[in-house]
N, C-alpha and C positions, 0 to 999 in steps of 0.2 A: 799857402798856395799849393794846389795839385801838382800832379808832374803832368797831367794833362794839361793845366791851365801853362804852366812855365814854357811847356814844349810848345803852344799853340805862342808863343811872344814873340816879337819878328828880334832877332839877334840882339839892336841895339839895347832893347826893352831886356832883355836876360842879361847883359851884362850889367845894367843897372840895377836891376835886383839881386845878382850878386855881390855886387859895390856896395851896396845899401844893407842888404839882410843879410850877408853872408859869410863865411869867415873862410877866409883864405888861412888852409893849410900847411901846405908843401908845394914844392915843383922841381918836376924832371924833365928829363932829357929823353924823349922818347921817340924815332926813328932821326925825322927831319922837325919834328914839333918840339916848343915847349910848354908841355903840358902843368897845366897850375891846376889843384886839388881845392876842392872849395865844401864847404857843411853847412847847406840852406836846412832847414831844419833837423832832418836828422836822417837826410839824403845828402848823398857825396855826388858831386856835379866836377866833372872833367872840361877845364878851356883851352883848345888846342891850339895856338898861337905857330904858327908858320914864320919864322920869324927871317927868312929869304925870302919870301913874297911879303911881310909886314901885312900879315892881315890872321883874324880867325877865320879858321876854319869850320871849328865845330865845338860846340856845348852841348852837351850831354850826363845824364845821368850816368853814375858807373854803379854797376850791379856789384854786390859786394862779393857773389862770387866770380866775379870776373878775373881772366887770370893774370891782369895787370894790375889786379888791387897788390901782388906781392911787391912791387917796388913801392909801396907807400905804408907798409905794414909796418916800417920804425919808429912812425911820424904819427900814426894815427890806433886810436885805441875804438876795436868794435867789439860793444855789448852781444 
């Protein structure tokens, strides 16, 4: 699956395919969020879980130069 096709998936449908296809990483603690690190193919997909309101907020791909990939850099090994 593209990151066009995943991005166009209405939320419930992306976390199913991350349920399903994807392998959960790691997860931090990031402002108010708990953010879970996930490896659909061989893209890093971020789920930001609000967990004071119990709801996500946002799935997204994480660019691997972004400069929050360093709090996951123990956890995870990039070719």
């Amino acid at each position: 699956m593209s990151r066009e096709e995943f991005n166009q998936l209405p939320l419930f449908q992306k976390i199913k395919t991350l349920y399903l296809e994807g392998t959960f990483v790691v997860g931090i603690r990031y402002y108010r969020h708990k953010v879970n690190l996930y490896l659909l193919e061989d893209e890093y997909v971020e789920v930001f879980y609000n967990h004071k309101e119990d709801k996500i907020d946002k799935i997204d791909f994480l660019p691997r130069d972004h400069s929050r990939m360093k709090f996951y850099l123990d956890q995870i090994k990039i070719d």
